[in-house]
mmCIF entry with sequence, helices, sheets and N, C-alpha, C, O atoms, coordinates in Angstrom:
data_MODEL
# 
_entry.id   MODEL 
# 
_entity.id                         1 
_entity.type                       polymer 
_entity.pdbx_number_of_molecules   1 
# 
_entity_poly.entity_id                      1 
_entity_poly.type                           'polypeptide(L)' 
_entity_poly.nstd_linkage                   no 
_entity_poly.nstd_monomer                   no 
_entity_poly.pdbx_seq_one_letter_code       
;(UNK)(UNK)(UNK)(UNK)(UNK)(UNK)(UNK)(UNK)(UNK)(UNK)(UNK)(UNK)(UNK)(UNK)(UNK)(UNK)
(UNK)(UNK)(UNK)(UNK)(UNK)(UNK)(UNK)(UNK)(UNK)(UNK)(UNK)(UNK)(UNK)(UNK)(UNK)(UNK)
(UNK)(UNK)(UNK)(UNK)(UNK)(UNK)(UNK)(UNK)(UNK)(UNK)(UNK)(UNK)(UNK)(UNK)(UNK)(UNK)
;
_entity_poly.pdbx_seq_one_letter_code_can   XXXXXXXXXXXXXXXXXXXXXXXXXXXXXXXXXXXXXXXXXXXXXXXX 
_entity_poly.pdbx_strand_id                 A 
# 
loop_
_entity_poly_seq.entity_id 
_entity_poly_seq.num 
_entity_poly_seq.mon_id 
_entity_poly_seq.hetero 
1 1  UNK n 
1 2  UNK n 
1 3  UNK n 
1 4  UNK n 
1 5  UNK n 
1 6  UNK n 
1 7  UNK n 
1 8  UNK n 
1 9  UNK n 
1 10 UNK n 
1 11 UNK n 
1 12 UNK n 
1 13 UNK n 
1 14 UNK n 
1 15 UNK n 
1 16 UNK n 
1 17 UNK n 
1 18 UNK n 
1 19 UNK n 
1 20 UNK n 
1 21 UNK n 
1 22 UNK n 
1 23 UNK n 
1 24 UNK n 
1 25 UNK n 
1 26 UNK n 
1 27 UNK n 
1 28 UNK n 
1 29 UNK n 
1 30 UNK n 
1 31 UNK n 
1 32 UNK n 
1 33 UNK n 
1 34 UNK n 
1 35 UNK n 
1 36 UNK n 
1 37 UNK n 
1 38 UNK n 
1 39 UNK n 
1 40 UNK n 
1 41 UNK n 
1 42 UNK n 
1 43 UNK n 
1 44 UNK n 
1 45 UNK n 
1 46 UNK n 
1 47 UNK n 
1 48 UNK n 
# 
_struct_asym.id          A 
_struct_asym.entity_id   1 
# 
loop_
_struct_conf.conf_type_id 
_struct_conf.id 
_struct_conf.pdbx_PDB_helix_id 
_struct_conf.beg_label_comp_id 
_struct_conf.beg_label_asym_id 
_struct_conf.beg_label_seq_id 
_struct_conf.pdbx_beg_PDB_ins_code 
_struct_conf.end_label_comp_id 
_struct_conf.end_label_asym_id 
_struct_conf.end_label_seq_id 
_struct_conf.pdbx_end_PDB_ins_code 
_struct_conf.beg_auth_comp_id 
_struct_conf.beg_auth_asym_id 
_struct_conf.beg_auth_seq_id 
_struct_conf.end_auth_comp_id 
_struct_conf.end_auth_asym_id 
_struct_conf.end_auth_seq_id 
_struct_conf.pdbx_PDB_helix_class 
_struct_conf.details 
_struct_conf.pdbx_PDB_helix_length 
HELX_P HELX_P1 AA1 UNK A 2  ? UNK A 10 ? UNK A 2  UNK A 10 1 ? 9  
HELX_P HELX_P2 AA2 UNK A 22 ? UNK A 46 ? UNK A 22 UNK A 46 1 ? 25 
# 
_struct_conf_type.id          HELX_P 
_struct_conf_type.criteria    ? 
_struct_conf_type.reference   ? 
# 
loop_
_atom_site.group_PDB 
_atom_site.id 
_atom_site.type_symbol 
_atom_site.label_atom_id 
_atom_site.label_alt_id 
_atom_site.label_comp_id 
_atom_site.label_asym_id 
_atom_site.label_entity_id 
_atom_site.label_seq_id 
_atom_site.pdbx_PDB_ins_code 
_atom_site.Cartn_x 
_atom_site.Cartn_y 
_atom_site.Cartn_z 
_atom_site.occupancy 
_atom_site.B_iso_or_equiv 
_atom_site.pdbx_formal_charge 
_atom_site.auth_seq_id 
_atom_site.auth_comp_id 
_atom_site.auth_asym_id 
_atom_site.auth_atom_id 
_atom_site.pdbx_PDB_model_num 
ATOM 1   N N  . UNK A 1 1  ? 107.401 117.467 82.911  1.00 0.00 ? 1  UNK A N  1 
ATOM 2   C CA . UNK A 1 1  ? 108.520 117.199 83.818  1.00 0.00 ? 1  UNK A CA 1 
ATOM 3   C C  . UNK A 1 1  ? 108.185 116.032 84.735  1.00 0.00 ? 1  UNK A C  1 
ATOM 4   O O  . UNK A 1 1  ? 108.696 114.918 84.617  1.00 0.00 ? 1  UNK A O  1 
ATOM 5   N N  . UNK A 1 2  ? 107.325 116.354 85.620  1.00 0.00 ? 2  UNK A N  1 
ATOM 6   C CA . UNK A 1 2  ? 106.357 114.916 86.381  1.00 0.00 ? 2  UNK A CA 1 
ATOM 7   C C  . UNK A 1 2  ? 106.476 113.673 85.225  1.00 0.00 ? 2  UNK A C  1 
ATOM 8   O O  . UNK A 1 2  ? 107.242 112.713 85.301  1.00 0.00 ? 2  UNK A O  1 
ATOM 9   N N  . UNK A 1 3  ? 105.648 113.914 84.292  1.00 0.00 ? 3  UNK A N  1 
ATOM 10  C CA . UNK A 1 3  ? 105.240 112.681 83.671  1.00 0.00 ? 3  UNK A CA 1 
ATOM 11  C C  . UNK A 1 3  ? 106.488 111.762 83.272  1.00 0.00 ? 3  UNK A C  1 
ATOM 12  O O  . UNK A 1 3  ? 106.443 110.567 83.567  1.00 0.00 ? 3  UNK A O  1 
ATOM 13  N N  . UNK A 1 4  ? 107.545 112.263 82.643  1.00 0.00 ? 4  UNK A N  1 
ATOM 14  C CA . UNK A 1 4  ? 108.648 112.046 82.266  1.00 0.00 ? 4  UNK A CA 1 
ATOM 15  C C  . UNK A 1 4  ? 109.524 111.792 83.385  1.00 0.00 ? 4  UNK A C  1 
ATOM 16  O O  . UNK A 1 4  ? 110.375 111.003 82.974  1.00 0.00 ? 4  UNK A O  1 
ATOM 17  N N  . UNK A 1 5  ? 109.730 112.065 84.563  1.00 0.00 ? 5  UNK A N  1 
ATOM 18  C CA . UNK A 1 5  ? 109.980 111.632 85.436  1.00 0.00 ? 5  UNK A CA 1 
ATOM 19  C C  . UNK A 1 5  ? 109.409 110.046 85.875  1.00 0.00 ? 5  UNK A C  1 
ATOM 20  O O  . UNK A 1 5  ? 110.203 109.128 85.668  1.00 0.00 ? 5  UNK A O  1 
ATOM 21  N N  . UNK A 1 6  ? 108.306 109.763 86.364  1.00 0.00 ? 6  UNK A N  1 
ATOM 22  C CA . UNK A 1 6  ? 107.053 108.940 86.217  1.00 0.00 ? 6  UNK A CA 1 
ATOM 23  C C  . UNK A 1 6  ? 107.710 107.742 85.026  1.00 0.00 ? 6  UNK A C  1 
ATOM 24  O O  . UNK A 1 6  ? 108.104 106.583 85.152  1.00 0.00 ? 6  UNK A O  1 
ATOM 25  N N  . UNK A 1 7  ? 107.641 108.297 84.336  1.00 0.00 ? 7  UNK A N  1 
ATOM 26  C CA . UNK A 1 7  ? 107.643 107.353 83.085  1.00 0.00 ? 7  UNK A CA 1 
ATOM 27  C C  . UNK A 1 7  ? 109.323 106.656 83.467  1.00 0.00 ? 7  UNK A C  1 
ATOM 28  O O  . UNK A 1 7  ? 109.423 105.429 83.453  1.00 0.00 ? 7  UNK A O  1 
ATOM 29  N N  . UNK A 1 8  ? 110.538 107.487 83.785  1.00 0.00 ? 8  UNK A N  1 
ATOM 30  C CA . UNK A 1 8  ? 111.790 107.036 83.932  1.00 0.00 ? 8  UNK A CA 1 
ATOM 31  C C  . UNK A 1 8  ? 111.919 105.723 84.759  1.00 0.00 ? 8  UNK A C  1 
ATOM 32  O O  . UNK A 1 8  ? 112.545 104.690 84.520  1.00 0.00 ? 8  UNK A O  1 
ATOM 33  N N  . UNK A 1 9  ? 110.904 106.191 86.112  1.00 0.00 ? 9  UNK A N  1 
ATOM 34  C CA . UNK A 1 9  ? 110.718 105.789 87.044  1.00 0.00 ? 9  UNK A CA 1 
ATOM 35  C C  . UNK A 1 9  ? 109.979 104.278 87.232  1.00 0.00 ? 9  UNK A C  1 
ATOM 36  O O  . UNK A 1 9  ? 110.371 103.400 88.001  1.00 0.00 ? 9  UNK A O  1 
ATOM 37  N N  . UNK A 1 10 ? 108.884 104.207 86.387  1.00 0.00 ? 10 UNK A N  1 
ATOM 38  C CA . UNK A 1 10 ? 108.154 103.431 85.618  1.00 0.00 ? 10 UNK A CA 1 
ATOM 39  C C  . UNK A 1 10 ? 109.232 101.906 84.644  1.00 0.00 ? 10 UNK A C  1 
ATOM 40  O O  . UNK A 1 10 ? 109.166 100.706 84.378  1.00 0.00 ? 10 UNK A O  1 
ATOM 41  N N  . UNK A 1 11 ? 109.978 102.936 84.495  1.00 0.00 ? 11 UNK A N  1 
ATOM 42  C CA . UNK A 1 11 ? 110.881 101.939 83.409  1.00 0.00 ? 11 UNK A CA 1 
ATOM 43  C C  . UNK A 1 11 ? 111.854 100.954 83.540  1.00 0.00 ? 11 UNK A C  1 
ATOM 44  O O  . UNK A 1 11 ? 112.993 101.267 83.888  1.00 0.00 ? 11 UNK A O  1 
ATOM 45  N N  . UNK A 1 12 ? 111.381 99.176  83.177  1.00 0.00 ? 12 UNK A N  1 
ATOM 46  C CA . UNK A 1 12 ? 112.440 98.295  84.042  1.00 0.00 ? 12 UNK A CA 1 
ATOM 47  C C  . UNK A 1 12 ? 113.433 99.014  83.364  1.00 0.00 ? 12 UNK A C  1 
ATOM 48  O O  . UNK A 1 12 ? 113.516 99.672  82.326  1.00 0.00 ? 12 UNK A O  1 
ATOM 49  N N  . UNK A 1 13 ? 114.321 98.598  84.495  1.00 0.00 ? 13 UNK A N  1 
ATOM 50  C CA . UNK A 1 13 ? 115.942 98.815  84.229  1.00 0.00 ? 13 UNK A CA 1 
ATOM 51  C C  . UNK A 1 13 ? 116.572 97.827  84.042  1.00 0.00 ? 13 UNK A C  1 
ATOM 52  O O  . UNK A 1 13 ? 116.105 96.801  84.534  1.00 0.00 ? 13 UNK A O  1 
ATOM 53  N N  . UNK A 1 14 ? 117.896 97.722  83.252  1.00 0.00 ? 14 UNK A N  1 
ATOM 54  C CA . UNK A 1 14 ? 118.502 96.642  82.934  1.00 0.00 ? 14 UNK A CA 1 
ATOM 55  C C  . UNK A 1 14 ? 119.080 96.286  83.974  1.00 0.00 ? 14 UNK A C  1 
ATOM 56  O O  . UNK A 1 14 ? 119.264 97.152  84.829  1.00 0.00 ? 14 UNK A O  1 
ATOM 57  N N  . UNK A 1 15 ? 119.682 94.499  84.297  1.00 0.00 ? 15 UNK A N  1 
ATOM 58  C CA . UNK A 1 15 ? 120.126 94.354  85.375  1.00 0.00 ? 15 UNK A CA 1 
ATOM 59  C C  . UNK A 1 15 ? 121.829 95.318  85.260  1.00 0.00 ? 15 UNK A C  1 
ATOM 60  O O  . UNK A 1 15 ? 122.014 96.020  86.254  1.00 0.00 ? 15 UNK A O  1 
ATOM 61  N N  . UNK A 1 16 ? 122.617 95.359  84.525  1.00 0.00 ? 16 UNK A N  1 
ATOM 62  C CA . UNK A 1 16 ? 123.369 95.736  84.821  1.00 0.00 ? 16 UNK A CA 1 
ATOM 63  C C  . UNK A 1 16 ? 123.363 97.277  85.328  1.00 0.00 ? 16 UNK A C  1 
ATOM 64  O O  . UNK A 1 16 ? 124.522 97.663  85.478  1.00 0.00 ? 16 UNK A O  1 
ATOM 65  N N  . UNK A 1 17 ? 122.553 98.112  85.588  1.00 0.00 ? 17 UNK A N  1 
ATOM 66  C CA . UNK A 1 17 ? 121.792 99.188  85.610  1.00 0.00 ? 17 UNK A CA 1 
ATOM 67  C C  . UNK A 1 17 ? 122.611 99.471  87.063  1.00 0.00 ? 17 UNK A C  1 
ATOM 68  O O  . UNK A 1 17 ? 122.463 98.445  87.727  1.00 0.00 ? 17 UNK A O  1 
ATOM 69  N N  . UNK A 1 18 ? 123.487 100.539 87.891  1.00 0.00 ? 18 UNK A N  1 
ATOM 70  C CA . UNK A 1 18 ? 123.990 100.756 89.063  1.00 0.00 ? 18 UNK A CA 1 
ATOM 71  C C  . UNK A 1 18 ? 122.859 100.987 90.008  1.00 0.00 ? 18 UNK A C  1 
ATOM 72  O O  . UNK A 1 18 ? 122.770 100.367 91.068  1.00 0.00 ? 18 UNK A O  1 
ATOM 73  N N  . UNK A 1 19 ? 121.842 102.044 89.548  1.00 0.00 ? 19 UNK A N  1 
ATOM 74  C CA . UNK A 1 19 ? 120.699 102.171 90.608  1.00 0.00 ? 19 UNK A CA 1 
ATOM 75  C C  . UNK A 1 19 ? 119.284 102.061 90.054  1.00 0.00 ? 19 UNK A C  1 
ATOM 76  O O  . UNK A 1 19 ? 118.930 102.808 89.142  1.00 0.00 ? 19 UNK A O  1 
ATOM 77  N N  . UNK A 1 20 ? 118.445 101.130 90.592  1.00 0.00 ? 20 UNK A N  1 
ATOM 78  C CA . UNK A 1 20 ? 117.170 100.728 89.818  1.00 0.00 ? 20 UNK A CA 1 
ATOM 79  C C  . UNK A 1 20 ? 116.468 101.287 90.926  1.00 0.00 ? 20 UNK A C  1 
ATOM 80  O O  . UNK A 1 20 ? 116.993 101.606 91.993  1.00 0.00 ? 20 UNK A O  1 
ATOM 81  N N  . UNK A 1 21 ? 114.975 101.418 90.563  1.00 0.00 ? 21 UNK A N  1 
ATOM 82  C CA . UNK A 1 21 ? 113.813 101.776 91.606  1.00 0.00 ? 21 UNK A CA 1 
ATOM 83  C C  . UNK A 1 21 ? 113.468 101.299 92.648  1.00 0.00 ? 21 UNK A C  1 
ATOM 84  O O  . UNK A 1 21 ? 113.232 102.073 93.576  1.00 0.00 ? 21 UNK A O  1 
ATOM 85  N N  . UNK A 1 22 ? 113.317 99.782  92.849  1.00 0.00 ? 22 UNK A N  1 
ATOM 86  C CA . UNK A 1 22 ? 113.561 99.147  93.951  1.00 0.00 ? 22 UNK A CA 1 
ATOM 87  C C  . UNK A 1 22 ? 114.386 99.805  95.493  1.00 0.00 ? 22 UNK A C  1 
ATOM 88  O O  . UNK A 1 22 ? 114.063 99.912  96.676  1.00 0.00 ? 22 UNK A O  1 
ATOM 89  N N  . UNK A 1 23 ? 115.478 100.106 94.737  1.00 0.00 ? 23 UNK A N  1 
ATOM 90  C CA . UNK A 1 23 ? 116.299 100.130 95.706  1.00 0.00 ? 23 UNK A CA 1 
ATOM 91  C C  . UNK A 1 23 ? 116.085 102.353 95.986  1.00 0.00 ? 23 UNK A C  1 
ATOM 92  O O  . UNK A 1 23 ? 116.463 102.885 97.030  1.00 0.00 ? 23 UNK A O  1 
ATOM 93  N N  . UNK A 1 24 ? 115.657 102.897 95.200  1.00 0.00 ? 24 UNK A N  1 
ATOM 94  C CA . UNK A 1 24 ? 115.506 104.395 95.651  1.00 0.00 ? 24 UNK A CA 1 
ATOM 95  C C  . UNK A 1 24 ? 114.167 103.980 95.922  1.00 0.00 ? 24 UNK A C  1 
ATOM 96  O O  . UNK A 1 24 ? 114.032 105.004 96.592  1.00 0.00 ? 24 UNK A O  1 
ATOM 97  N N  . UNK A 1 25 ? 113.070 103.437 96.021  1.00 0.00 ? 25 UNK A N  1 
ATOM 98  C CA . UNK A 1 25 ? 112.177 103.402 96.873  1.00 0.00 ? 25 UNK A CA 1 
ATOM 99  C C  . UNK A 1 25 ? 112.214 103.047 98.363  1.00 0.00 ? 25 UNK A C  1 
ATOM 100 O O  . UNK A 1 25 ? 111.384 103.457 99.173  1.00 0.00 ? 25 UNK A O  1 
ATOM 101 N N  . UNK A 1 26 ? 113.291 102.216 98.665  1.00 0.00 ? 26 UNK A N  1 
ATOM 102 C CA . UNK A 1 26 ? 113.518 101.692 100.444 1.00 0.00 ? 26 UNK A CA 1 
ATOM 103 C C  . UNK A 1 26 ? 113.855 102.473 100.517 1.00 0.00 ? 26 UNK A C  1 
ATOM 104 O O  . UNK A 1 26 ? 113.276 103.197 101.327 1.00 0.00 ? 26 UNK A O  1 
ATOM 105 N N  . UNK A 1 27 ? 115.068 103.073 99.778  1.00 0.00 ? 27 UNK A N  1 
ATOM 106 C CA . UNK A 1 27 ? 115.906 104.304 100.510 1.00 0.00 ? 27 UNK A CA 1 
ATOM 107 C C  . UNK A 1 27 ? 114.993 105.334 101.080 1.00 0.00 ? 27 UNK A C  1 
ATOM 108 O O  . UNK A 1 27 ? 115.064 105.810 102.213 1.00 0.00 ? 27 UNK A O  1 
ATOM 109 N N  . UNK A 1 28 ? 114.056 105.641 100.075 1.00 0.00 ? 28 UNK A N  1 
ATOM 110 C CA . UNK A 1 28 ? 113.327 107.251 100.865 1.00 0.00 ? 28 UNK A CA 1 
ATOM 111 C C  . UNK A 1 28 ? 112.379 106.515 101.737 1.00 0.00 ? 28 UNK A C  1 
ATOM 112 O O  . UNK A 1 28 ? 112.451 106.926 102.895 1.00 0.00 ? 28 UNK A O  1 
ATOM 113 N N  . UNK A 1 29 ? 111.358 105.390 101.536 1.00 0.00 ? 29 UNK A N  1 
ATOM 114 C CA . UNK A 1 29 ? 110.454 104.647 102.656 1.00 0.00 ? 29 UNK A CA 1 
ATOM 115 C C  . UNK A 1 29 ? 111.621 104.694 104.047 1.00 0.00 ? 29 UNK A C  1 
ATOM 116 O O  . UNK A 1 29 ? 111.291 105.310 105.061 1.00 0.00 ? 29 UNK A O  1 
ATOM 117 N N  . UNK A 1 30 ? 112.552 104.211 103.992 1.00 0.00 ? 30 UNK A N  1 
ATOM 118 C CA . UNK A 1 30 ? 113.521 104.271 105.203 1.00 0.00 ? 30 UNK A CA 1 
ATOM 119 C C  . UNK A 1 30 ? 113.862 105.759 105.460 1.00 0.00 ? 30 UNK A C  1 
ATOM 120 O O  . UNK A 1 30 ? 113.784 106.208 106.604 1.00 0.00 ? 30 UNK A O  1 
ATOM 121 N N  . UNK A 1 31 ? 114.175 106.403 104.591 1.00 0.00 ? 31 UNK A N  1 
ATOM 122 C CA . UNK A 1 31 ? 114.094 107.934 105.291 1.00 0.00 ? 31 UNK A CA 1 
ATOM 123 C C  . UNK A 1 31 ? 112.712 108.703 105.887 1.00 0.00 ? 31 UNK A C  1 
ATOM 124 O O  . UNK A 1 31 ? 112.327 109.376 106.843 1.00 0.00 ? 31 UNK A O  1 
ATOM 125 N N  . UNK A 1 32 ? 112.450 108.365 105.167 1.00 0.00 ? 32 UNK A N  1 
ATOM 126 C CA . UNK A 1 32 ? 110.629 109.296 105.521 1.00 0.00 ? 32 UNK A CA 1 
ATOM 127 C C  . UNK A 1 32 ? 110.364 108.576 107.169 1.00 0.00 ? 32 UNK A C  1 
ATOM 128 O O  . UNK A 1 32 ? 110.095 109.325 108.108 1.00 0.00 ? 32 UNK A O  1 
ATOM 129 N N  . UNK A 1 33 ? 110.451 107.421 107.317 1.00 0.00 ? 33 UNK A N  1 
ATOM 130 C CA . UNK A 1 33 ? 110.130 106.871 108.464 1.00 0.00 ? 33 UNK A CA 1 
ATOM 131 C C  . UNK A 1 33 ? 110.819 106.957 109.496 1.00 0.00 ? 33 UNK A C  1 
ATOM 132 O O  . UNK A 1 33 ? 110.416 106.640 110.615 1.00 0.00 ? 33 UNK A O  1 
ATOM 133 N N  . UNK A 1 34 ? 112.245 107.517 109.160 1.00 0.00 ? 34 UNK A N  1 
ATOM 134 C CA . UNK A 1 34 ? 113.512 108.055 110.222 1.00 0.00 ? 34 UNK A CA 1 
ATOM 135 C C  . UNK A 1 34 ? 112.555 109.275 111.049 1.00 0.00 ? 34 UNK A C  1 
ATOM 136 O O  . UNK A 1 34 ? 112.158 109.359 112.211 1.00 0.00 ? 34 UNK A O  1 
ATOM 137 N N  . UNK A 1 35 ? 112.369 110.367 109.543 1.00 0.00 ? 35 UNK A N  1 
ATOM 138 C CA . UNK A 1 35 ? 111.949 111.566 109.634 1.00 0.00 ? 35 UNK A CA 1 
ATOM 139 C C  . UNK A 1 35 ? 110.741 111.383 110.490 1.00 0.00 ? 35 UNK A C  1 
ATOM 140 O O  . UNK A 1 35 ? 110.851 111.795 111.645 1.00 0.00 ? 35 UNK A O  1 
ATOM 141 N N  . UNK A 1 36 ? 109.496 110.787 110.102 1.00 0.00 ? 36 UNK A N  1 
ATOM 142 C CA . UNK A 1 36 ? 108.759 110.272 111.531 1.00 0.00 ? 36 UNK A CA 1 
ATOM 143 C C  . UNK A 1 36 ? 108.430 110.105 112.585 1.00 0.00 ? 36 UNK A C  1 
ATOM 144 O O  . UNK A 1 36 ? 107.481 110.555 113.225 1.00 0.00 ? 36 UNK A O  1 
ATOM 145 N N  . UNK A 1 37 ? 109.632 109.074 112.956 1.00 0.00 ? 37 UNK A N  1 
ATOM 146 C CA . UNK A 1 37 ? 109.979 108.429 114.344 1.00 0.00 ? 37 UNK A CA 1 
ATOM 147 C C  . UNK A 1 37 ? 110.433 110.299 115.086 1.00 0.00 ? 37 UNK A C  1 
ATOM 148 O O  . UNK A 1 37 ? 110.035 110.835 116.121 1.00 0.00 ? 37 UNK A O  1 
ATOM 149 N N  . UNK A 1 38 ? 111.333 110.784 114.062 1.00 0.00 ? 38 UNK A N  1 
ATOM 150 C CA . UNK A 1 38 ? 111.975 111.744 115.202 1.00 0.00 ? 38 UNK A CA 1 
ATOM 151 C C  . UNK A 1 38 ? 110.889 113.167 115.428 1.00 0.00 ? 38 UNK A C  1 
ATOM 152 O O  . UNK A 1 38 ? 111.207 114.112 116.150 1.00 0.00 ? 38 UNK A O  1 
ATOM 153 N N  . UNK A 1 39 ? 109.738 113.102 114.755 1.00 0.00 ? 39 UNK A N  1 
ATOM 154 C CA . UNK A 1 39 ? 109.205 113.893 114.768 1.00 0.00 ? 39 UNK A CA 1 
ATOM 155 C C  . UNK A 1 39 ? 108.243 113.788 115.360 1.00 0.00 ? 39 UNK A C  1 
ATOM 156 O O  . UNK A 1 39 ? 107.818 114.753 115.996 1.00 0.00 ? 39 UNK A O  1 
ATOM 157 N N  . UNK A 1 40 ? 107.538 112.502 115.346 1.00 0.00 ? 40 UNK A N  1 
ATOM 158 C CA . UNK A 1 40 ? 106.635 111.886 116.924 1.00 0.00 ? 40 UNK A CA 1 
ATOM 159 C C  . UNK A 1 40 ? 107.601 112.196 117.963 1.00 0.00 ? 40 UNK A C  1 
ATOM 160 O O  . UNK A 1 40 ? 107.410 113.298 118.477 1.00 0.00 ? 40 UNK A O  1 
ATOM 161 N N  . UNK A 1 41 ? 108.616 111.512 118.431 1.00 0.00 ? 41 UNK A N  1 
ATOM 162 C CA . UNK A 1 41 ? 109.434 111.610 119.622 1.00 0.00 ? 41 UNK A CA 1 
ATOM 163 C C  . UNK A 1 41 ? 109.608 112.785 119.985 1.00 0.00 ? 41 UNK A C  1 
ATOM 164 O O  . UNK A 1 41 ? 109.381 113.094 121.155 1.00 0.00 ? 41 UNK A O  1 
ATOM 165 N N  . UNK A 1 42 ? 110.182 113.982 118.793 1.00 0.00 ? 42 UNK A N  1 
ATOM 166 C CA . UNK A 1 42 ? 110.231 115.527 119.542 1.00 0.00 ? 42 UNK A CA 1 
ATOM 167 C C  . UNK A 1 42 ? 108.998 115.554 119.812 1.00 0.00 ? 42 UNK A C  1 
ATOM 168 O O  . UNK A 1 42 ? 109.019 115.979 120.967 1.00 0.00 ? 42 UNK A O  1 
ATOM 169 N N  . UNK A 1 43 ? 107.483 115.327 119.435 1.00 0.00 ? 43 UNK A N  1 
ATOM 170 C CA . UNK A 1 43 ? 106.171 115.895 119.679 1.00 0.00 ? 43 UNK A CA 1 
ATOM 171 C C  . UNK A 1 43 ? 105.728 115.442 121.078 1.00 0.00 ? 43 UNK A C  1 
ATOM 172 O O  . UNK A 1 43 ? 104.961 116.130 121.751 1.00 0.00 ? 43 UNK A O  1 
ATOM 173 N N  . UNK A 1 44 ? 106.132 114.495 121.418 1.00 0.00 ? 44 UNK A N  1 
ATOM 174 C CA . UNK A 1 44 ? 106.039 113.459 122.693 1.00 0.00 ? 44 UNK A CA 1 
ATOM 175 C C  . UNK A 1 44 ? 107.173 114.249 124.099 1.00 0.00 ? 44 UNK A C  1 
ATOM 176 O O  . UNK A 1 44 ? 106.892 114.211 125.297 1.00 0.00 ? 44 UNK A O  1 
ATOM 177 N N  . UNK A 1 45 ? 108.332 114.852 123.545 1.00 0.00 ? 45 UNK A N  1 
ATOM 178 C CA . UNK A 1 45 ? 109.360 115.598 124.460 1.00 0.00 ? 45 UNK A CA 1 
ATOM 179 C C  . UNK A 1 45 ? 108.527 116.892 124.683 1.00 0.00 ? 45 UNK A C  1 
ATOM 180 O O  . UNK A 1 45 ? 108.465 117.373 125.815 1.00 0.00 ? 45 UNK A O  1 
ATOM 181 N N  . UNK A 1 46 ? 107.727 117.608 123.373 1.00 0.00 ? 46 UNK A N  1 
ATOM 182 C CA . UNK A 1 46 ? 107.077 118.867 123.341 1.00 0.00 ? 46 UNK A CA 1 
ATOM 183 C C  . UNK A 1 46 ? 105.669 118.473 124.541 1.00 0.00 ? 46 UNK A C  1 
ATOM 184 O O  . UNK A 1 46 ? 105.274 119.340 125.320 1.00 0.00 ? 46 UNK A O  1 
ATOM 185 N N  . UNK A 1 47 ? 105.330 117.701 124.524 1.00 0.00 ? 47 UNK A N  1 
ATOM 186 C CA . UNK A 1 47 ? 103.942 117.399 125.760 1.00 0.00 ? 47 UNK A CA 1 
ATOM 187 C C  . UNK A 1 47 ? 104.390 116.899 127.007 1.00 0.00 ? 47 UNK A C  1 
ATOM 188 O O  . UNK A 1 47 ? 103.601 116.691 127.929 1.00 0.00 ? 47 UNK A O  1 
ATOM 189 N N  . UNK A 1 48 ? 105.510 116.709 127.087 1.00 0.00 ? 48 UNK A N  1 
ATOM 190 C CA . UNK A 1 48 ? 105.770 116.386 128.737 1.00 0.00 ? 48 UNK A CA 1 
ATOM 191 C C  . UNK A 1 48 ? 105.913 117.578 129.484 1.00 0.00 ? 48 UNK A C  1 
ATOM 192 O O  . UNK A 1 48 ? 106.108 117.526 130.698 1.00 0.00 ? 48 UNK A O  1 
# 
């Protein structure tokens, strides 16, 4: 399941392709780092 995933993931995509890897990699790097920010900041509200 992983590997085959991996491998999808792995695989250029054609340009006419609607969603390529490139672009679901910023997406979650930009989420994960949302998730982050707000989770330092509550930890920072939790010590005052």
């Amino acid at each position: 399941m992983g590997d085959a995933c991996l491998r999808t993931m792995m695989r250029p995509t054609p340009p006419n392709s609607p969603i390529r890897p490139q672009q679901h990699y910023i997406h979650y790097s930009f989420a994960f780092s949302i998730i982050r920010y707000r989770l330092v900041f509550c930890w920072c509200i939790w010590n005052m």
